[in-house]
C-alpha positions in Angstrom: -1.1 12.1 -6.6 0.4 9.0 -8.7 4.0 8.5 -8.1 6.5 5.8 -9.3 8.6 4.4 -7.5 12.0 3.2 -8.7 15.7 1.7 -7.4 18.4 4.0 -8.9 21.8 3.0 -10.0 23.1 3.4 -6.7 20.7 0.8 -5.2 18.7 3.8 -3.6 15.0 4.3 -3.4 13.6 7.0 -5.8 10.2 8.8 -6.2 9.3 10.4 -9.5 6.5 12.4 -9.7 5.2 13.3 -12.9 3.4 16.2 -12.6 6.1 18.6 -11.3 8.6 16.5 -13.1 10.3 15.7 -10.1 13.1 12.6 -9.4 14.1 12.6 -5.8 16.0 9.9 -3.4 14.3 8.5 -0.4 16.3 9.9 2.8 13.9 8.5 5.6 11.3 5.9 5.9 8.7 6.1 8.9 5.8 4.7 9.8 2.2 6.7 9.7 -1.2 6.7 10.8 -2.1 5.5 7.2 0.6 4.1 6.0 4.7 4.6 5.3 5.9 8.3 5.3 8.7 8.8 2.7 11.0 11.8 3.3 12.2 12.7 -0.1 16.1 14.6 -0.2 14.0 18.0 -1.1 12.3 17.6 2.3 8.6 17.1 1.1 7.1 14.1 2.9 4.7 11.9 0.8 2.4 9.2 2.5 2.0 5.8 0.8 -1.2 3.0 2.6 1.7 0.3 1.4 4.9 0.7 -0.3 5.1 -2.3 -2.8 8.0 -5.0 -2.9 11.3 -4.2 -4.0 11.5 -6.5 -6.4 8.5 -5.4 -8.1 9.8 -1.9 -9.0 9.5 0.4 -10.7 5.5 0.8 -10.0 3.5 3.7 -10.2 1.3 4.1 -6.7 -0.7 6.4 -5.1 0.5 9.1 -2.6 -0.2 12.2 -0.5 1.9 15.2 0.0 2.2 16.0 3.6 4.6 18.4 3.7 
């Protein structure tokens, strides 16, 4: 699924997902198999192959839901 990612107000990391119309903070980064595994603050888990530089957000990327 295409996600963007995004810095919030508060400096935080944010994942907005379009099709459910969904804005959540990042609460845990962790390294994968395939990649980083963001833990969003609604507990779904989305996997990213690389997450891009923080100075080049927002930028919309690819994910997958893993739980």
């Amino acid at each position: 699924m295409k996600v963007m990612l995004r810095m919030n107000e508060a400096g935080n990391l944010t994942v907005y997902v379009a099709k459910k119309d969904l804005e959540e903070v990042v609460v845990k980064q962790t390294d994968g198999e395939a990649g980083k595994i963001l833990t969003l603050a609604n507990g779904w888990e989305l996997e990213f192959p690389e997450i891009p530089d923080v100075a080049n957000l927002p930028k919309t990327v690819e994910a997958r839901r893993l739980a």
